[in-house]
N, C-alpha and C positions, 0 to 999 in steps of 0.2 A: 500256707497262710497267704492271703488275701492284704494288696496293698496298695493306698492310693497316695503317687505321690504330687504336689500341684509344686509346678516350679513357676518363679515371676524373673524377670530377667534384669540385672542390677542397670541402674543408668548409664549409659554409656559404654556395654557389652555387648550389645547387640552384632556387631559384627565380628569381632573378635567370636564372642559365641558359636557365631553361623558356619565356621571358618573350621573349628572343632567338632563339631556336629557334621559338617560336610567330609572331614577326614576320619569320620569311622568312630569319632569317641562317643557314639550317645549310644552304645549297646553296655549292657549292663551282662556281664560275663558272672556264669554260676546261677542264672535267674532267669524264669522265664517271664516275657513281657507279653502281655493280654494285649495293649493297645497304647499307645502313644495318641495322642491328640490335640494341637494347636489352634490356639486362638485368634485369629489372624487380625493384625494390628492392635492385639493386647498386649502382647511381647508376656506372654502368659502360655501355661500347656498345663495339658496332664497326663501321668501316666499310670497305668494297673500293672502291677506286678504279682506273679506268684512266685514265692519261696519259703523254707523254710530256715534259710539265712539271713537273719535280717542285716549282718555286718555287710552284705555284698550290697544292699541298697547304700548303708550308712559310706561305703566306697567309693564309690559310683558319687554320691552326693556332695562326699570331699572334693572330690575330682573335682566339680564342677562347682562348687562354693566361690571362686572367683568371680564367676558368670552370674550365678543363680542363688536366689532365697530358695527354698524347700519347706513344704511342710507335707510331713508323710502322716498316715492316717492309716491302723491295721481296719480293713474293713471284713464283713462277712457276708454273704449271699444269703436270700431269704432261707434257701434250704438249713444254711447252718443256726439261721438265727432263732429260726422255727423254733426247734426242741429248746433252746434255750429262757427262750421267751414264756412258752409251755410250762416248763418248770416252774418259771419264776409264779407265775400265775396260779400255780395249780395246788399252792399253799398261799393261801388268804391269812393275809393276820390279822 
């Protein structure tokens, strides 16, 4: 499964953050990441994950709970959403 998570960065973390992230803690172990991507001068990111762990996000997001808000989001690609959608349509009520 399919996951997006947007992190914002708490007031006053910013460097302590930087500091964690520089020493190796922003991989998220058991999970593969699609793409990480920063907002530069938003003190904002976001990331795609694939797993079908979701406690190794919810870890990973403890982890970093001092630093960061979180809001994760299961997403799906058109391919998955296709047939889903299909169905829903293909009985009219």
């Amino acid at each position: 499964m399919l996951y997006l998570m947007e992190w914002k960065m708490k007031p006053g973390c910013h460097e302590k953050s930087a500091y964690k992230f520089l020493g190796g803690r922003g991989n998220f172990p058991g999970v593969k990441m699609l793409g990480r991507y920063h907002a530069p001068g938003s003190l904002k990111g976001w990331i795609i994950l694939e797993t079908d762990n979701p406690i190794a996000i919810y870890s990973h997001a403890a982890e970093w709970g001092e630093y960061l808000q979180w809001e994760t989001t299961p997403v799906f690609t058109d391919d998955e959403a296709g047939p889903a959608i299909a169905e829903t349509y293909s009985n009219p009520k």
